[in-house]
C-alpha positions as CSV (number, residue, x, y, z in Angstrom):
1,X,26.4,0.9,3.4
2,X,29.0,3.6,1.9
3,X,27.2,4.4,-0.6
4,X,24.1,4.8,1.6
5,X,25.7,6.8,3.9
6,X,27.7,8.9,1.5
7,X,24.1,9.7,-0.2
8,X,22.8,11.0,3.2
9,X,25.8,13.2,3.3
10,X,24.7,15.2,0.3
11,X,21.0,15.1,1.6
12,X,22.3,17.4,3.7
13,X,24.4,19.0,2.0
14,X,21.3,19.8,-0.1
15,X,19.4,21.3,3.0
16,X,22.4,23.3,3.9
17,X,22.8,24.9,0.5
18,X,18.7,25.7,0.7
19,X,19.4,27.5,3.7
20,X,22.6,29.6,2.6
21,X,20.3,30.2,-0.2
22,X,17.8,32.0,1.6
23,X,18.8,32.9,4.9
24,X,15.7,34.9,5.4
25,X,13.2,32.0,5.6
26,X,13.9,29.4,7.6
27,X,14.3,25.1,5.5
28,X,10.4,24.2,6.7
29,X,8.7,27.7,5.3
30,X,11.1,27.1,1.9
31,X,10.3,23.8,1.7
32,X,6.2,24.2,2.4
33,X,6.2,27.3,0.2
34,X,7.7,24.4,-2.9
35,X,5.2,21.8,-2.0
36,X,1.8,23.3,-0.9
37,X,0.6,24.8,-4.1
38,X,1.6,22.2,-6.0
39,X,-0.2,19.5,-3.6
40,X,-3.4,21.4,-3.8
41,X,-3.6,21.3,-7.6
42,X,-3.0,17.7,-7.6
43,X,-5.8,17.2,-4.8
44,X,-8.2,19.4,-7.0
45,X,-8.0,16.7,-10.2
46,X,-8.3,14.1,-8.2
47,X,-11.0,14.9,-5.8
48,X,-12.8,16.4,-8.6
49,X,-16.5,16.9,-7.0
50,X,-20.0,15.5,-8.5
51,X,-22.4,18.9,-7.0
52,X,-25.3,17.8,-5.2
53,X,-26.3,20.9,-4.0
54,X,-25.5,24.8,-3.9
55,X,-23.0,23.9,-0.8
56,X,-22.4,20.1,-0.8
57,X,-20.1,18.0,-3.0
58,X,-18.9,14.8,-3.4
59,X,-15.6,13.2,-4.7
60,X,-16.0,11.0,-8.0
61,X,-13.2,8.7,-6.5
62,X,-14.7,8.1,-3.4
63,X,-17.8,6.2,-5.5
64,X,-16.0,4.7,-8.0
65,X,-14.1,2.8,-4.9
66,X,-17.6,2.4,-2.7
67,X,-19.5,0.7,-5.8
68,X,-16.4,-1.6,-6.6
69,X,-16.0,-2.6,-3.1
70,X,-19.7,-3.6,-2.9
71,X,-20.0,-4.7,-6.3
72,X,-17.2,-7.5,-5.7
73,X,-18.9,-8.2,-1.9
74,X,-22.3,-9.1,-3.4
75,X,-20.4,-11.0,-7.0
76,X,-18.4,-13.0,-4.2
77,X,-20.9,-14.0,-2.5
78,X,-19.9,-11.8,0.9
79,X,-16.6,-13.3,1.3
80,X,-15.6,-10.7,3.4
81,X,-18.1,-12.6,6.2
82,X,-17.8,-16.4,4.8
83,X,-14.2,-16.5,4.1
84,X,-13.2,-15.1,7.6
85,X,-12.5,-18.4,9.2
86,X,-10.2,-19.7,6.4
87,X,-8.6,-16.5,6.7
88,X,-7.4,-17.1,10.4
89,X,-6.9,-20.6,9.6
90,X,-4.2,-19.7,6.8
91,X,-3.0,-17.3,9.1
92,X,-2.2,-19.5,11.7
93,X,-0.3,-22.0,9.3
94,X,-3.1,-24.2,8.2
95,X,-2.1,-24.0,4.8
96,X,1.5,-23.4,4.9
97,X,3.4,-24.3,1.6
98,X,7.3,-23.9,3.3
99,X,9.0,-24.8,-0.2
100,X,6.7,-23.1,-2.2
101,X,8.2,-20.2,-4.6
102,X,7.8,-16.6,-2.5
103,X,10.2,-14.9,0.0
104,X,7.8,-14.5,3.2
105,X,5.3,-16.4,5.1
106,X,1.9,-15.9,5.0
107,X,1.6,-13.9,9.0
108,X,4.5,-12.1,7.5
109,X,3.0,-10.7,5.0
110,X,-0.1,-10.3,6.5
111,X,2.1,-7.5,9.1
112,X,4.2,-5.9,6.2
113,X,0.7,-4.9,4.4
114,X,-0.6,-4.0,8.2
115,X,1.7,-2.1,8.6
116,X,1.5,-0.1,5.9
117,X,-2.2,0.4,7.0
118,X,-2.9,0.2,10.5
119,X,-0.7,3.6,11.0
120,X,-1.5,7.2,11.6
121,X,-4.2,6.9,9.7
122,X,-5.7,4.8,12.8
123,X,-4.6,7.9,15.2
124,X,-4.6,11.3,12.9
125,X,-7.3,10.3,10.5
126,X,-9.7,9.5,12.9
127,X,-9.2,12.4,14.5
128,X,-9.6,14.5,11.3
129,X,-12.2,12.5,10.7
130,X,-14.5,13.4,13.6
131,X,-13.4,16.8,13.9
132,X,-15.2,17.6,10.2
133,X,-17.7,15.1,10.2
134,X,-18.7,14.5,14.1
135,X,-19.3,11.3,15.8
136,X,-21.4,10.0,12.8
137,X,-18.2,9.7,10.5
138,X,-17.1,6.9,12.9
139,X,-20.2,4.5,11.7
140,X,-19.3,5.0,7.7
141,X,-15.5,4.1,8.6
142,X,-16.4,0.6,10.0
143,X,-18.8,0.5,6.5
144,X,-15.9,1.0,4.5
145,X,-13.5,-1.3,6.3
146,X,-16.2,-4.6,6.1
147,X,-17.2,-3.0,1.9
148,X,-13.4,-2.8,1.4
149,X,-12.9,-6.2,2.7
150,X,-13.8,-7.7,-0.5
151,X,-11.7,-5.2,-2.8
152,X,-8.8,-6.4,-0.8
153,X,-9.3,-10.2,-1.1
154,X,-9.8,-10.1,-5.1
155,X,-6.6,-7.3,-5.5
156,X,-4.0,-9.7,-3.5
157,X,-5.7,-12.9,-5.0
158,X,-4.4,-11.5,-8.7
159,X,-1.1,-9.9,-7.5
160,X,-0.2,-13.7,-6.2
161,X,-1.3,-15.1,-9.5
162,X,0.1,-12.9,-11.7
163,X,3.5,-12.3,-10.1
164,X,7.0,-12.8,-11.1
165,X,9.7,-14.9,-9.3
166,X,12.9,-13.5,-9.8
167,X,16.1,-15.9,-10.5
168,X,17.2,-14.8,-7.2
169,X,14.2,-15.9,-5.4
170,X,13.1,-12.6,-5.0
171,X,9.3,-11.4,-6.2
172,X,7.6,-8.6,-7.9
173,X,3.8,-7.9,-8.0
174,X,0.6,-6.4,-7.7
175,X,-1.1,-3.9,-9.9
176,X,1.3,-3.4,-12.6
177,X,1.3,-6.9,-13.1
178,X,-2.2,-8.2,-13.0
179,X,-3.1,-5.3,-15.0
180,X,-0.6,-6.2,-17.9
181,X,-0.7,-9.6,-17.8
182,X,-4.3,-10.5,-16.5
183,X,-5.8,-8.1,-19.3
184,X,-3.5,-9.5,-22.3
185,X,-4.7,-12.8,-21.5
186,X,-8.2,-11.3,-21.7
187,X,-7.4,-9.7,-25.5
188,X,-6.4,-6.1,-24.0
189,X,-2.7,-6.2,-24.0
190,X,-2.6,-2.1,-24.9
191,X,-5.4,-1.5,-22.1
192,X,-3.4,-3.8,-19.4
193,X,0.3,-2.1,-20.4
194,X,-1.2,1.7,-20.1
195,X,-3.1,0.9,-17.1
196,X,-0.4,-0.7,-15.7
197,X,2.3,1.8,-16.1
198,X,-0.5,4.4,-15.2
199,X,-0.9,2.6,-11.6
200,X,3.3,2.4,-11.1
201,X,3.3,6.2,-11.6
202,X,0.4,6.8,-9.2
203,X,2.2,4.2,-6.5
204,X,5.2,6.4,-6.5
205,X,3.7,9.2,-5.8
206,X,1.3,7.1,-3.0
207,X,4.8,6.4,-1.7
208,X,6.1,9.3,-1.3
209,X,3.1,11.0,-0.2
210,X,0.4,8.7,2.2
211,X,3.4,6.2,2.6
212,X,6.6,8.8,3.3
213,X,5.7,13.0,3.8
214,X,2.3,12.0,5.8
215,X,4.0,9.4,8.4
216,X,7.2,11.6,8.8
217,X,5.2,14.7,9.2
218,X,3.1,13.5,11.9
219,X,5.7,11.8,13.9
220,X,7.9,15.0,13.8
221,X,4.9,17.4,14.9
222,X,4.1,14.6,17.9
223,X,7.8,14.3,18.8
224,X,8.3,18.5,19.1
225,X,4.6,18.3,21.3
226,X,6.4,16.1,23.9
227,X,9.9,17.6,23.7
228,X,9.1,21.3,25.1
229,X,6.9,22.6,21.8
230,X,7.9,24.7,18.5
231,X,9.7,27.0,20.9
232,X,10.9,24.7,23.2
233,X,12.3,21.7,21.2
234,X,15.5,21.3,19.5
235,X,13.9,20.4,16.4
236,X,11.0,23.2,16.5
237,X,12.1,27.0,15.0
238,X,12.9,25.4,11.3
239,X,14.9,22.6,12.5
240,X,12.3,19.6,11.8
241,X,14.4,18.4,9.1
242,X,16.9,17.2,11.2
243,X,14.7,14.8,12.8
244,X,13.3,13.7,9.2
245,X,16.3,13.3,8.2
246,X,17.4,11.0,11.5
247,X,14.4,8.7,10.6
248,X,15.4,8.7,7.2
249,X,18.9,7.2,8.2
250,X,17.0,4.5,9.9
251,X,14.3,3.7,7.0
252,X,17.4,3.3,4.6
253,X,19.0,1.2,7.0
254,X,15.7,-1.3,7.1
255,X,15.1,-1.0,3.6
256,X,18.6,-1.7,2.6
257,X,17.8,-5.3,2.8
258,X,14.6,-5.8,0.8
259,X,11.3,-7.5,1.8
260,X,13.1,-10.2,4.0
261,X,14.3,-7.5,6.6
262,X,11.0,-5.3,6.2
263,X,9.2,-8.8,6.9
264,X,11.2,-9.5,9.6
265,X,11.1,-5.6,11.1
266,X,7.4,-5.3,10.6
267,X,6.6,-9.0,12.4
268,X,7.8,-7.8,15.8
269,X,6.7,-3.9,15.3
270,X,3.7,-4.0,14.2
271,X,2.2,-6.5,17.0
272,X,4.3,-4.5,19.6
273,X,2.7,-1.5,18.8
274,X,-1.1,-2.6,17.9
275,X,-0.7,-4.2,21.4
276,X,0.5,-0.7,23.7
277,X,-2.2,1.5,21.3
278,X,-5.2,-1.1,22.2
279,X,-4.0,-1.9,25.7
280,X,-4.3,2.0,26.2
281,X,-7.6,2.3,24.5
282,X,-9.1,-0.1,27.1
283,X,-7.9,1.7,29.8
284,X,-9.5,4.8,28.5
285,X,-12.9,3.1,28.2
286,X,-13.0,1.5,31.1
287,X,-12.3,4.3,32.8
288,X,-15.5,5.9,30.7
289,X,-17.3,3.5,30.4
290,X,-20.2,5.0,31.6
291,X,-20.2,7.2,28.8
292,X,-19.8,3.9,26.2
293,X,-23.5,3.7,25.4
294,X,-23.8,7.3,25.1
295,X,-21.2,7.3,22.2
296,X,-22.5,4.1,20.3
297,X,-25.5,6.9,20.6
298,X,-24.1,9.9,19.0
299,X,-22.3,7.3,16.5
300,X,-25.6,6.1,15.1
301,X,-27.4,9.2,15.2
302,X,-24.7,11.3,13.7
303,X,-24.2,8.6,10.9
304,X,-27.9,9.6,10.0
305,X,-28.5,12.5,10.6
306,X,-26.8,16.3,10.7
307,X,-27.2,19.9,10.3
308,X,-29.4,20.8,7.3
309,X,-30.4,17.0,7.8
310,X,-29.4,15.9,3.9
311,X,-26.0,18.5,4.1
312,X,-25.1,17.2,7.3
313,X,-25.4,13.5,6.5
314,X,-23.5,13.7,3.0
315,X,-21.2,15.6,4.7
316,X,-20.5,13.1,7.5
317,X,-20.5,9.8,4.7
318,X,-18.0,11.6,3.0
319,X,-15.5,12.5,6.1
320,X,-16.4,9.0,7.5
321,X,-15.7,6.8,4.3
322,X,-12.9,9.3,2.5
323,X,-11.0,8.6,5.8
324,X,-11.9,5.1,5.9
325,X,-10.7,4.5,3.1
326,X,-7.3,6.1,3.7
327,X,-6.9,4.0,6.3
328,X,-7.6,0.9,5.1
329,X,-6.3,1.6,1.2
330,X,-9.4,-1.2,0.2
331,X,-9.4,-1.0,-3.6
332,X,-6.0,0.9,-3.7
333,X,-4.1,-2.0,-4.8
334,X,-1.1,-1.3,-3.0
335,X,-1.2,-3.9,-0.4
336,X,-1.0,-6.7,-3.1
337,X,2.5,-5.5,-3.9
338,X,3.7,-6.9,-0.4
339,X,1.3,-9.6,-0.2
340,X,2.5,-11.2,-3.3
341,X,6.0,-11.8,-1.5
342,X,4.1,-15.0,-0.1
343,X,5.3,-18.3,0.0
344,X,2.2,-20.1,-1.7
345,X,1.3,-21.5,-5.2
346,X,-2.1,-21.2,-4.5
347,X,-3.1,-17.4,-4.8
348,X,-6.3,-17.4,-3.1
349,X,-5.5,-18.6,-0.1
350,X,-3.6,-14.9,0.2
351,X,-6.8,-13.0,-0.9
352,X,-8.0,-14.6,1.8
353,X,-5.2,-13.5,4.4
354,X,-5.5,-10.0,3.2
355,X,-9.2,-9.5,3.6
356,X,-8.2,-9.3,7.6
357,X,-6.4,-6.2,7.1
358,X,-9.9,-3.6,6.6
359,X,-11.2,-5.5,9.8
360,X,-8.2,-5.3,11.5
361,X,-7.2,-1.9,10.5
362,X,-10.9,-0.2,10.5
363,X,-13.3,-2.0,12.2
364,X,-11.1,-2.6,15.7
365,X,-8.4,-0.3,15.8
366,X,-10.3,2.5,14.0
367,X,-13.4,2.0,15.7
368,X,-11.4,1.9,19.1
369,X,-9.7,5.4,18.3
370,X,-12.6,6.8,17.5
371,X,-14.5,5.8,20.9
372,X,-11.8,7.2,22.7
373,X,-12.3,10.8,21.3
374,X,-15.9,10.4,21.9
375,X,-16.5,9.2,25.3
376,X,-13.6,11.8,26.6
377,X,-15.9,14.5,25.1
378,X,-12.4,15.7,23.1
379,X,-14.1,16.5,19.8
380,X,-15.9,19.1,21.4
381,X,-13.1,21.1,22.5
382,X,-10.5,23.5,20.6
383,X,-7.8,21.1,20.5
384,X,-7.0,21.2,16.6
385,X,-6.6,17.8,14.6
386,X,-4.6,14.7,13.3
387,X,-2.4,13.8,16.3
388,X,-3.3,16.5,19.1
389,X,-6.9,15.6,19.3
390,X,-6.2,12.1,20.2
391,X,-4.1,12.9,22.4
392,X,-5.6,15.1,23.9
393,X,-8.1,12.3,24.0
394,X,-5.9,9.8,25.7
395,X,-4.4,12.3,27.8
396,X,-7.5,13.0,29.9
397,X,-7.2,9.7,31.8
398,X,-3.9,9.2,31.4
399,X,-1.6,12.2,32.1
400,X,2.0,10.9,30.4
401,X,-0.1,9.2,27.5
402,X,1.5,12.3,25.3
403,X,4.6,10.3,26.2
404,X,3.6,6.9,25.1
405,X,1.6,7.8,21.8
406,X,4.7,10.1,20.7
407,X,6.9,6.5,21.1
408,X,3.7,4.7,19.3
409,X,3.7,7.4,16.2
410,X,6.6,6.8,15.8
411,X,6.7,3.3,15.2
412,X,3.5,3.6,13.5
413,X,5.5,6.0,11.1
414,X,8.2,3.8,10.6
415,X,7.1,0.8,9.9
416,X,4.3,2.1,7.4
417,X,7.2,4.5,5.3
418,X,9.6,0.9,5.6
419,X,6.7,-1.0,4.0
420,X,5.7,1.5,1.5
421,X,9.1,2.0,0.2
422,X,8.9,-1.5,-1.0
423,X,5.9,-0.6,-2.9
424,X,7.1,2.4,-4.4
425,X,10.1,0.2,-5.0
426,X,8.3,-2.2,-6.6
427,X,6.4,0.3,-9.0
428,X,10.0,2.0,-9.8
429,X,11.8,-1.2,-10.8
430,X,8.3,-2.1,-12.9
431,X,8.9,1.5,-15.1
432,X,12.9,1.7,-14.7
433,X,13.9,-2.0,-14.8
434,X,14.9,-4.6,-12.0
435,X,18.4,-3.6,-11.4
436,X,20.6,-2.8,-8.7
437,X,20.9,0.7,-10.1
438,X,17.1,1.9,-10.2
439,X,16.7,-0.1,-7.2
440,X,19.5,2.2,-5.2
441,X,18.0,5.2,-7.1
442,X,14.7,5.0,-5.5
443,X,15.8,4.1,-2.1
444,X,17.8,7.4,-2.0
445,X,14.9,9.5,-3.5
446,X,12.6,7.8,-0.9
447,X,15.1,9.0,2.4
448,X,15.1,12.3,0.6
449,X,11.8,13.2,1.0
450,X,11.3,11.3,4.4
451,X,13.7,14.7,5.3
452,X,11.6,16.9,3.3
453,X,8.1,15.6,4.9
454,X,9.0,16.7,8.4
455,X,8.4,20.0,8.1
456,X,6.2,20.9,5.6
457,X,2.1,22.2,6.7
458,X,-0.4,19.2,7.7
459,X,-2.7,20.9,5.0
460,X,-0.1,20.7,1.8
461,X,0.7,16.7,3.2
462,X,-3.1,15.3,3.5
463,X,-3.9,17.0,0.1
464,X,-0.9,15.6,-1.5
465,X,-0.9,12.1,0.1
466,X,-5.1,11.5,-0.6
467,X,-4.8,12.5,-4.1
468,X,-2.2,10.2,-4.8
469,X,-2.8,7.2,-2.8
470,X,-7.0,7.6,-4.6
471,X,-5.6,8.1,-7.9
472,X,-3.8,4.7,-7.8
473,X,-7.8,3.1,-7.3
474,X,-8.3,4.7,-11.2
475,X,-6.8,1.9,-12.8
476,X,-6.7,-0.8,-10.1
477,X,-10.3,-1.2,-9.9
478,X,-10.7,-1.2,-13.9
479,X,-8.5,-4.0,-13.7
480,X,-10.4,-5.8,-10.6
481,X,-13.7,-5.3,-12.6
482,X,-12.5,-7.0,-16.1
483,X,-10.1,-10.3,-13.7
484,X,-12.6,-10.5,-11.1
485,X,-14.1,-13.9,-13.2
486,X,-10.7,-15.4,-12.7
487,X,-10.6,-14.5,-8.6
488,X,-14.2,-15.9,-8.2
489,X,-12.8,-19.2,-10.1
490,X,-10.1,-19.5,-7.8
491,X,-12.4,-19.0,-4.7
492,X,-14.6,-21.6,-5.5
493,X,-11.9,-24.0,-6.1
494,X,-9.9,-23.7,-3.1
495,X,-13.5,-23.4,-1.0
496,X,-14.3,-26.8,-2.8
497,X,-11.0,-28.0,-1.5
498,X,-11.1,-26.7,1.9
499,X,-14.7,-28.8,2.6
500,X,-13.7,-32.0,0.5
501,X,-13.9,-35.0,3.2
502,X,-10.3,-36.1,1.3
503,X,-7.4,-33.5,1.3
504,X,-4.6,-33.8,-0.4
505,X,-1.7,-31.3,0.3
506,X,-2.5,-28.3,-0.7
507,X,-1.0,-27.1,-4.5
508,X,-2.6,-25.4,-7.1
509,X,-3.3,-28.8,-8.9
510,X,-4.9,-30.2,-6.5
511,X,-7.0,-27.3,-5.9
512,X,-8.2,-27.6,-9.2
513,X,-9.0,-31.3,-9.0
514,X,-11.2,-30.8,-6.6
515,X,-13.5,-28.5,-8.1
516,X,-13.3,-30.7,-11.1
C-alpha cells in the first residue's frame, strides 16, 4: 500500500511538472498534442484498407476476424447454437470441479471477461456506430456477436489447456501460451514463441488503450456533462486529469490484490450494473413501443441497403461489424487470459462458458442500446457521438437518466480497466518474468495512463484503442487456425460425456473415456 501510494505521489508530481513546463497550454491539450498523432499512425497500419471502389474501403483485419469466426462456427459444427445449454448449465454449477487447480469459479470468470466487454463499448460504440453507419449497422453487430461466438469458445478452450499453475496457486494464460506451447507440440516452436511474444506486446497496448485511455476518457467526459459542463465542472478547463487520476487510485487499489479481488469486484459489479442499464432500456421501449416495429424496420432495411446502394451497404457492414467486434473482442484472444483463472481440469467446459459473452455482450445489451437510439428518433439529431447520443437517447423519456448513466459509465469503466489490467498484467509478466517486481511495474504504468486517458480527444483514443485491441487478432487467430483440431477433440469428448446414460464425475480422464 506505501509503495502504491507513494507511486501515485509522483504521478502527480509528473502532471505538475508538465504544467510548470508549459504554462501556456493547459495538461489535456499537452497531453492530446503527445498522443493524437502518434495514435493515428498506429490506426493507419492496422486498419490498412483493401479499395473496393474510388470512395469505399475496407479494413483487412476486420476479414481476417469475420472468416475465422465463421470458419470455426461451420468446422464446429455451430456450437455457438448447440453448445448453448451446456453453457448455462456449467454456469450454473453443473459441472463444478471445487478442488480442481485454478483460482476462480466458473460464474466468476464468466463476469471478469464480461466485464471487460460488456462496457462502453455497449453505450459509446453503439452510438458511434449508428451515427456513421445508420440503423442498419445495428443488424451486422448482432451478426458478429452469434459469428464471434465460436472464436470465443475455441480461444478460452486452449488458454485453459495450455495454462500454467503457479506454485502459489495462482495462473497465467491465454494467447501467449497456447501459441507457444500448442504450436511446439505441433513442430513450430519458433512460429508459437514469435507469435506469442508478438500477441503479449499487442495485449499491452490493448490494455492500455481499449482496456484503460478508452474507459477513463469516456467516464471523465460523462462525469463533466452531469456536473455543470467543460465550463461549469471542477474537472472541465484542463483539469480532467484529476479525476483520471481519482479513478486511478481506486483501479490500483482493486488490482492490488490480483484476479481473486477483480473476481470478487467484478461478480457483484458487473450484474449490478447490466441490471440498472437494461432495467432502463425497458423503460425506454415501453414507453416507445409503438415505434418498436418501425425500428426492427429501418434495422433490416438499413442492413441492406444505403446511399449509392453498394457504398451505403459496405459502409454500414463495416461500422456495424468493426464496432461489433470491439465490443465483443470475439477472436481477440484477450478474454482467455481471465478465463483461464478457472477452477476446472477439463478445458472445454470453459470454451463453453465463454461462448455466452458475444450473446450476452452483443446480441442483448448491444442490441437493446441500439433500439433505444432508434425508436427515440436520437440518431437523427445533432447530438454528437460515443456517450452524448445515448444519452441523449435515454434522456428523452427519462429526464435525470444523464444522472444515472454517468453512475453506470462509470462502473462500466471500472470494472472493464480492473479486468483489463490483469490482461495486460498477464502479457507483461509473460515478456518481463513472473515476479513481484514486473508485476508492481505494470500496475503503476497502468494507473499512469488511467490519469493520462482522461483528457485526451475521443478521436486520438478510438484510433489508438481499435488498432491495438485488432492487432492482437493477427497472431491469435493464426494460432486458433493451426490448434483448432485439438478444441474440436475436446468438444466431442466432453459432448460424448455430457449425453452418456453413465456419468462419472467429471475429470479430464473420464472425459476421455468416454469418447473412447
Amino acid at each position: 500500500m506505501k509503495r502504491f501510494l507513494l507511486t501515485t505521489g509522483l504521478l502527480v508530481a509528473s502532471v505538475n511538472s508538465l504544467l510548470a513546463r508549459a504554462p501556456e497550454a493547459s495538461i489535456d491539450q499537452q497531453i492530446d498534442a503527445a498522443v493524437g498523432p502518434a495514435a493515428q499512425f498506429i490506426s493507419d497500419i492496422i486498419f490498412y484498407e483493401l479499395t473496393l471502389t474510388d470512395t469505399i474501403g475496407i479494413p483487412l483485419i476486420l476479414i481476417w476476424l469475420l472468416l475465422g469466426a465463421a470458419f470455426f462456427t461451420v468446422y464446429l459444427g455451430f456450437v455457438n447454437v448447440r453448445g448453448f445449454k451446456y453453457a448455462l448449465d456449467i454456469v450454473r454449477g453443473k459441472y463444478n470441479q471445487e478442488d480442481a487447480p485454478g483460482e476462480v469459479s466458473h460464474f466468476q470468470a464468466l463476469t471478469a471477461a464480461v466485464s471487460g466487454t460488456v462496457g462502453l463499448g455497449n453505450i459509446a460504440g453503439v452510438a458511434i456506430a449508428i451515427s456513421l453507419g445508420g440503423p442498419g449497422a445495428t443488424f451486422w453487430m448482432i451478426v458478429a456477436g452469434l459469428l464471434g461466438m465460436s472464436s470465443k469458445f475455441v480461444s478460452c478452450t486452449l488458454g485453459v489447456k495450455y495454462r500454467d499453475v503457479h506454485a502459489d496457486g495462482t495462473v497465467s494464460g491465454g494467447p501467449m501460451h497456447y501459441l507457444n506451447k500448442g504450436l511446439s507440440e505441433r513442430g513450430m516452436k519458433g512460429l508459437g514463441k514469435f507469435l506469442a511474444a508478438f500477441f503479449a506486446v499487442m495485449c499491452i497496448g490493448g490494455a492500455i488503450g481499449a482496456g484503460n485511455m478508452f474507459q477513463i476518457n469516456q467516464a471523465t467526459q460523462q462525469f463533466i456533462a452531469v456536473t455543470g459542463g467543460a465550463e461549469g465542472s471542477f474537472f472541465g478547463g484542463g483539469n480532467a486529469w484529476m479525476f483520471g487520476l481519482i479513478m486511478a487510485v481506486l483501479v490500483g487499489l482493486v488490482i492490488l490484490g490480483g484476479m481473486k479481488s477483480i473476481a470478487k469486484v467484478t461478480e457483484k459489479v458487473v450484474p449490478f450494473m447490466c441490471g440498472i442499464y437494461i432495467v432502463a432500456a425497458i423503460i425506454v421501449l415501453a414507453v416507445n413501443f409503438t415505434n418498436i416495429p418501425g425500428a426492427f424496420v429501418a434495422i433490416f432495411e438499413g442492413a441492406f441497403s444505403g446511399s449509392a446502394v453498394a457504398g451505403g451497404l459496405v459502409g454500414v457492414m463495416i461500422q456495424g461489424l468493426r464496432r461489433g467486434v470491439f465490443s465483443n473482442e470475439a477472436g481477440i484472444g484477450s478474454a482467455s487470459i481471465a478465463h483461464s483463472a478457472v477452477k476446472t481440469n477439463v478445458p472445454v467446459t470453459e470454451g463453453f462458458v465463454a461462448s455466452l459473452e458475444p450473446f450476452i455482450d452483443t446480441v442483448i445489451v448491444c442490441t437493446m442500446t441500439a433500439l433505444v437510439i432508434v425508436v427515440t428518433g436520437a440518431y437523427n439529431q445533432e447530438t454528437g457521438d460515443g456517450i452524448a447520443l445515448t444519452s441523449t437517447a435515454f434522456a428523452t423519456v427519462i429526464s435525470w437518466f444523464p444522472l444515472i448513466l454517468a453512475a453506470a459509465v462509470i462502473l462500466f469503466a471500472f470494472s472493464t480497466m480492473i479486468t483489463w489490467s490483469y490482461y495486460g498484467l498477464k502479457s507483461w509478466t509473460y515478456l518481463f518474468g513472473h515476479t513481484k517486481a514486473a508485476d508492481i511495474s505494470f500496475k503503476v504504468l497502468f494507473c499512469a495512463f488511467v490519469v493520462l486517458g482522461a483528457p485526451i480527444q475521443l478521436g486520438s483514443v478510438v484510433a489508438f484503442s481499435d488498432a491495438m485491441l485488432f492487432a492482437m487478432s493477427i497472431p491469435n487467430m493464426v494460432g486458433l487456425y493451426l490448434l483448432a483440431p485439438v478444441v474440436k477433440r475436446e468438444m466431442q469428448a466432453f459432448l460424448t460425456y455430457a449425453r452418456s446414460a453413465k456419468k462419472q464425475p467429471l475429470s479430464e480422464e473420464a472425459v476421455e473415456a468416454a469418447q473412447v
